[in-house]
C-alpha positions as CSV (number, residue, x, y, z in Angstrom):
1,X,58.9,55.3,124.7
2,X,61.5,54.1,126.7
3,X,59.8,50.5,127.8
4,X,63.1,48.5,126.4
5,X,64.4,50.0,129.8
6,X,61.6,48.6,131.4
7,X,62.3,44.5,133.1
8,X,59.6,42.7,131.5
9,X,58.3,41.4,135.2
10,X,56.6,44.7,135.6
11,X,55.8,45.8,132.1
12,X,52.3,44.7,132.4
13,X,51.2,46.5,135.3
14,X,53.0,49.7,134.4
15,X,50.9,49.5,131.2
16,X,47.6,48.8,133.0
17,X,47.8,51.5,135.3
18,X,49.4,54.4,132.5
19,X,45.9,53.3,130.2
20,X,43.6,53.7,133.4
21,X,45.6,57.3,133.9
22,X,47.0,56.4,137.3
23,X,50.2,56.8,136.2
24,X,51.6,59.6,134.2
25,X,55.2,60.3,133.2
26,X,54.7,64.3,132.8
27,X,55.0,65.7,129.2
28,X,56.7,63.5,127.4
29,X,56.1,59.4,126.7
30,X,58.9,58.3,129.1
31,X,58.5,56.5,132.2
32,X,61.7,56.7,133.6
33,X,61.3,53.5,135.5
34,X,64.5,54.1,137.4
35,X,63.7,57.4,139.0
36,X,62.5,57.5,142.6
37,X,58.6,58.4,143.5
38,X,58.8,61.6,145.3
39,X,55.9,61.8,148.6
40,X,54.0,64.0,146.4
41,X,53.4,61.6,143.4
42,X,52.9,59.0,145.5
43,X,49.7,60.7,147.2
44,X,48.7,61.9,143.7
45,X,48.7,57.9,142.6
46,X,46.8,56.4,145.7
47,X,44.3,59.6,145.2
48,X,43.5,57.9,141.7
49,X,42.9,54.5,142.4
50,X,40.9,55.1,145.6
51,X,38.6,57.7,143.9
52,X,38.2,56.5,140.6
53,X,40.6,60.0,139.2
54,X,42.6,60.0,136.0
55,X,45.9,62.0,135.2
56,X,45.2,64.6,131.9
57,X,47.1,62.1,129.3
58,X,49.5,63.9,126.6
59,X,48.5,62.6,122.9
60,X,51.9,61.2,121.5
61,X,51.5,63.7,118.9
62,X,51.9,66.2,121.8
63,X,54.3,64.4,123.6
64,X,56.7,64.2,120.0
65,X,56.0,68.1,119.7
66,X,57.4,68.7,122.5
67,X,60.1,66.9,122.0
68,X,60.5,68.0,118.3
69,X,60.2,71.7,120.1
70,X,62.6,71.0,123.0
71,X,65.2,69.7,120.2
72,X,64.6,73.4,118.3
73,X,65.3,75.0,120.7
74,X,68.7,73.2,121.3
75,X,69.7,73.4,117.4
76,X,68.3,77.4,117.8
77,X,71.2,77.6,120.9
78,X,73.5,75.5,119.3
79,X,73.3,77.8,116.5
80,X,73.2,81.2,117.8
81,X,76.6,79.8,119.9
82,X,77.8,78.8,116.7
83,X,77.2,82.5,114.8
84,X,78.6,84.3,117.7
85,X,81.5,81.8,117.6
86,X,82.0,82.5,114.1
87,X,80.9,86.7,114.6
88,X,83.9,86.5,117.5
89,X,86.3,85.0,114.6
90,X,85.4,87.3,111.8
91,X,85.6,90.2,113.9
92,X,89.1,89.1,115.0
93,X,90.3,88.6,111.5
94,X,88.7,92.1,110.6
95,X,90.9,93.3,113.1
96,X,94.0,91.3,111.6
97,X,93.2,93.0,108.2
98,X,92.6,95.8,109.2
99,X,95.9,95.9,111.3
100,X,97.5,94.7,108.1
101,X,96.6,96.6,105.8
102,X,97.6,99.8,108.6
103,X,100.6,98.5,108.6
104,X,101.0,98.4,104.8
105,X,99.6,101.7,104.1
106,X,102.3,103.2,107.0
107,X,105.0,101.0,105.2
108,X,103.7,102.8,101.9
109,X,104.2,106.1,102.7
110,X,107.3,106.1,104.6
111,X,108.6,104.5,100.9
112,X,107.2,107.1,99.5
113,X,108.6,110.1,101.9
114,X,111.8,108.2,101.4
115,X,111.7,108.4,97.5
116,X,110.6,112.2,97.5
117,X,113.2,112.9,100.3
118,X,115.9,111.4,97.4
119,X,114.5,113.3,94.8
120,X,114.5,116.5,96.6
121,X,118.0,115.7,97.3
122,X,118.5,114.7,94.0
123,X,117.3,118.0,92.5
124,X,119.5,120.3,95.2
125,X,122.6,118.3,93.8
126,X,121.5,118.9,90.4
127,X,120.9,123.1,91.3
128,X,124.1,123.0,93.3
129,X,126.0,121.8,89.9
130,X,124.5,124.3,87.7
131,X,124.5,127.0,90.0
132,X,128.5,125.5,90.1
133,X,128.6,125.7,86.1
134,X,127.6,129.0,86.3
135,X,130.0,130.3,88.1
136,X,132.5,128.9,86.6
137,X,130.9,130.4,82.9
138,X,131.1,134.2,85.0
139,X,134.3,133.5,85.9
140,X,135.4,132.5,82.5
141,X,133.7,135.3,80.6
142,X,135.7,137.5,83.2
143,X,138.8,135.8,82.7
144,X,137.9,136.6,78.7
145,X,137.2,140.1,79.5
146,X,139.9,141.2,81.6
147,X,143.0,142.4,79.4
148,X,145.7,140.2,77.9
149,X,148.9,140.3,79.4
150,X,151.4,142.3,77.7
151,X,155.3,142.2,78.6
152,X,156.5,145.5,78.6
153,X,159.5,144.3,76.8
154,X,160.4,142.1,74.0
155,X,162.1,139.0,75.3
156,X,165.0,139.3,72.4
157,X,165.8,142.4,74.0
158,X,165.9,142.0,78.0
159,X,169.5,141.2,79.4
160,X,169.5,138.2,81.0
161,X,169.9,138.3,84.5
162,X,172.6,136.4,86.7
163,X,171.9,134.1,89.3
164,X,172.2,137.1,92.3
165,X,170.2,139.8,90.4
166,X,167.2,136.4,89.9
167,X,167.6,136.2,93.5
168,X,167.4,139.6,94.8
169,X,164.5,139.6,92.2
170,X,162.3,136.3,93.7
171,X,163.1,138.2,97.0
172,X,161.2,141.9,95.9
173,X,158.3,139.9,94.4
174,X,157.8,137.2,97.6
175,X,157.6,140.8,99.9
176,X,155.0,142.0,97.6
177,X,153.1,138.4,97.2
178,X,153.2,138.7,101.2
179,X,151.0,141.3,101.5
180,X,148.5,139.0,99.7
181,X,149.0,135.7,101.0
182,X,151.5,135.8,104.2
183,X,154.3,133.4,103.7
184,X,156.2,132.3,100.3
185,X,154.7,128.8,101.9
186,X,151.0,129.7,101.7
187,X,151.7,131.3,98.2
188,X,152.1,127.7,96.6
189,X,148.3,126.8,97.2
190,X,147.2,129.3,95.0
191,X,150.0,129.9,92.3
192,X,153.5,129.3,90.6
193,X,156.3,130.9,90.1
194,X,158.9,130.2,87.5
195,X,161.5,131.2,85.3
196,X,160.9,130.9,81.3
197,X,163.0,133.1,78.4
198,X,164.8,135.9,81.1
199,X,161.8,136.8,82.6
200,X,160.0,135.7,85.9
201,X,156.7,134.1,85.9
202,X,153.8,135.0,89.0
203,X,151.1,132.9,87.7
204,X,148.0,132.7,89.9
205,X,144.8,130.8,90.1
206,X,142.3,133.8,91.3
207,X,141.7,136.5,89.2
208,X,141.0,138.5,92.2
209,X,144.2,137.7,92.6
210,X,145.7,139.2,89.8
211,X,144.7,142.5,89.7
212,X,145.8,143.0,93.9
213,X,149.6,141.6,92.8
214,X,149.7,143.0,89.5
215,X,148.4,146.9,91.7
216,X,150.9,145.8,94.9
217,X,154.0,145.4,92.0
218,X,153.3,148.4,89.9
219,X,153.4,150.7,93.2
220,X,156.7,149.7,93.7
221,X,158.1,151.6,90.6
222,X,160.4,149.1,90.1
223,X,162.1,149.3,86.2
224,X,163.7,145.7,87.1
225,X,160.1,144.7,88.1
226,X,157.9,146.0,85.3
227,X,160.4,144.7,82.5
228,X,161.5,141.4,84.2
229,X,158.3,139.7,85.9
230,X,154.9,138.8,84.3
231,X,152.2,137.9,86.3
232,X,149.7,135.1,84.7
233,X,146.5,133.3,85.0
234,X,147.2,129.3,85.5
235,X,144.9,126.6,86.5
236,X,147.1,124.6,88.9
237,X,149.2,126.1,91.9
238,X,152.3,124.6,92.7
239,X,150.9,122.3,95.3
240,X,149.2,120.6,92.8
241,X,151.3,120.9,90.2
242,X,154.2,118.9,92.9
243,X,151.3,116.3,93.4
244,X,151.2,115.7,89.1
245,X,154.8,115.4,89.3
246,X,155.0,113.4,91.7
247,X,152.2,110.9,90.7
248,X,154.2,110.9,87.2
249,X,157.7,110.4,88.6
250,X,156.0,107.3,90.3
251,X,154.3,105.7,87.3
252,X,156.8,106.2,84.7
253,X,159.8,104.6,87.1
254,X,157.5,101.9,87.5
255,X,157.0,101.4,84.0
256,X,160.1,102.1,82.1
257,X,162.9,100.8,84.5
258,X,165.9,101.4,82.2
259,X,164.5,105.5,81.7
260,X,165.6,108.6,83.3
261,X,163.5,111.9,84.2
262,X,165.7,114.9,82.4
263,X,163.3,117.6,83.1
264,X,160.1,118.7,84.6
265,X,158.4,121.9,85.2
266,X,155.6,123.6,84.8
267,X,153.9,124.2,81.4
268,X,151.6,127.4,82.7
269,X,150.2,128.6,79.4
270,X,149.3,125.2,78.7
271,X,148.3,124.0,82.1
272,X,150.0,121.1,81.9
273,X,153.2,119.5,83.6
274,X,156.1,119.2,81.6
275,X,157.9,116.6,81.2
276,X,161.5,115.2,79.2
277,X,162.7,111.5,79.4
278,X,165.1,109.5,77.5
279,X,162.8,106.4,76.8
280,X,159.0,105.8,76.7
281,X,157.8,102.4,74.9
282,X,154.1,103.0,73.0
283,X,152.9,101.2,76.0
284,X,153.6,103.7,78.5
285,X,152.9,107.1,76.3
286,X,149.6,105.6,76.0
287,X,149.2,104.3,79.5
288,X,150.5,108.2,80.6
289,X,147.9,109.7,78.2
290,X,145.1,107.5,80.0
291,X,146.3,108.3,83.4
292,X,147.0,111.8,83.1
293,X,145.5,113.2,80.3
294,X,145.8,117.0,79.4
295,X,147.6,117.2,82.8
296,X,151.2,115.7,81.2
297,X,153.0,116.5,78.4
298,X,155.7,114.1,78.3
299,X,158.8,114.5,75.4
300,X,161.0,111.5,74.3
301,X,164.4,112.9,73.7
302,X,166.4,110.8,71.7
């Protein structure tokens, strides 16, 4: 098999002694003419010659099964490497996938938690407004069930007051209104109080409210009292109604420079802010109705 190896000096007498079986070259068809003679095979050789002894031959059928076998079982090894090679990268990307998709299916749900977390919120805000609305629909239906105010006496008919008596007047009420709310001060946050036609206003934003000052006044026995002050629902205190007027002084001297402010105050039964100037151009009454809405009421006079 592998004679082209072989110097052609000695090919001859390597070929007479393999036919005659004193030399062998194991199981397959090689010689190997370039490996050393071990002690042992040369004993074995010498021991054929001098007594006439053969070495069993392999058939080169035999010898190309083995080889055929021998290069099996290297493709078998090469091949099992090869599966577990390719068992070691499936596994790996299993484990990427599966990782993945872990990762996903965590990202998932926290987008879900997250949306039903809103929604819960969502639906408390919604609860909270009608709960809100109503409240506000009991507290209007009590507004429309407690009595209407009625003056004790006819406007046409009340002397008007001068400016001590109004005084001294203001000064009995604010004692009263103290009992209630502590300090003239505190009073503005949750009423007004005004003078309109001879008679003085105590309009208040709780109708809790109401029925303690309306009580604290009446105990007084007071004729001046009873016939001179009224005592009102209203939907703005002073405070706020200082903040309308001031946001309106603001935006009409900004837009009507050659105007003047004659008179503001407080339009209670209307809930509105009053208001009197000598000039307003169509583009300002409009851009006041936009601005303030129901909360102005503002009169050109010409």
């Amino acid at each position: 098999k592998d004679s082209a190896s072989i110097s052609k000096a000695y090919v001859a007498d390597i070929e007479y002694m393999a036919q005659r079986g004193y030399v062998a070259s194991g199981a397959t068809t090689a010689f190997n003419p370039t490996q050393p003679v071990t002690r042992a095979q040369a004993a074995t050789i010498l021991n054929r010659i001098l007594n006439g002894e053969t070495a069993p031959t392999t058939s080169k059928a035999t010898a190309i099964k083995e080889d055929a076998k021998q290069d099996a079982e290297k493709v078998e090894n090469k091949t099992k490497t090869v599966e577990k090679e390719v068992a070691k990268d499936v596994k790996a990307d299993a484990k990427k996938v599966d990782t993945a998709a872990k990762a996903e299916a965590k990202k998932a749900d926290a987008a879900v938690k997250s949306d039903a977390k809103k929604v819960d919120a969502d639906a408390k805000k919604v609860e909270k407004e009608a709960k809100a609305k109503k409240s506000d629909k009991v507290s209007e239906s009590k507004a429309e069930q407690s009595p209407r105010i009625i003056r004790p006496v006819r406007r046409n008919t009340l002397k008007p007051l001068d400016q001590k008596q109004q005084e001294t007047l203001e000064n009995n009420v604010f004692t009263q209104l103290n009992k209630t709310y502590k300090t003239p001060e505190a009073f503005q946050d949750y009423g007004v109080m005004y003078w309109r036609d001879n008679q003085l206003h105590v309009a208040l934003k709780s109708n809790s409210d109401l029925d303690t000052v309306k009580a604290n006044l009446a105990s007084q026995g007071n004729a001046t009292i009873n016939n001179y002050v009224v005592v009102e629902p209203s939907q703005y205190s002073q405070t706020e109604y200082d903040v309308i007027e001031s946001n309106f002084r603001n935006y009409y001297s900004k837009n009507e420079k050659g105007g003047n402010i004659i008179a503001v105050f407080p339009d209670v039964e209307n809930n509105q802010l009053y208001a009197v100037v000598s000039t307003a151009s169509k583009e300002t009454q409009q851009g006041i109705s936009k601005v303030f809405g129901s909360k102005v009421k503002m009169t050109v006079k010409r």
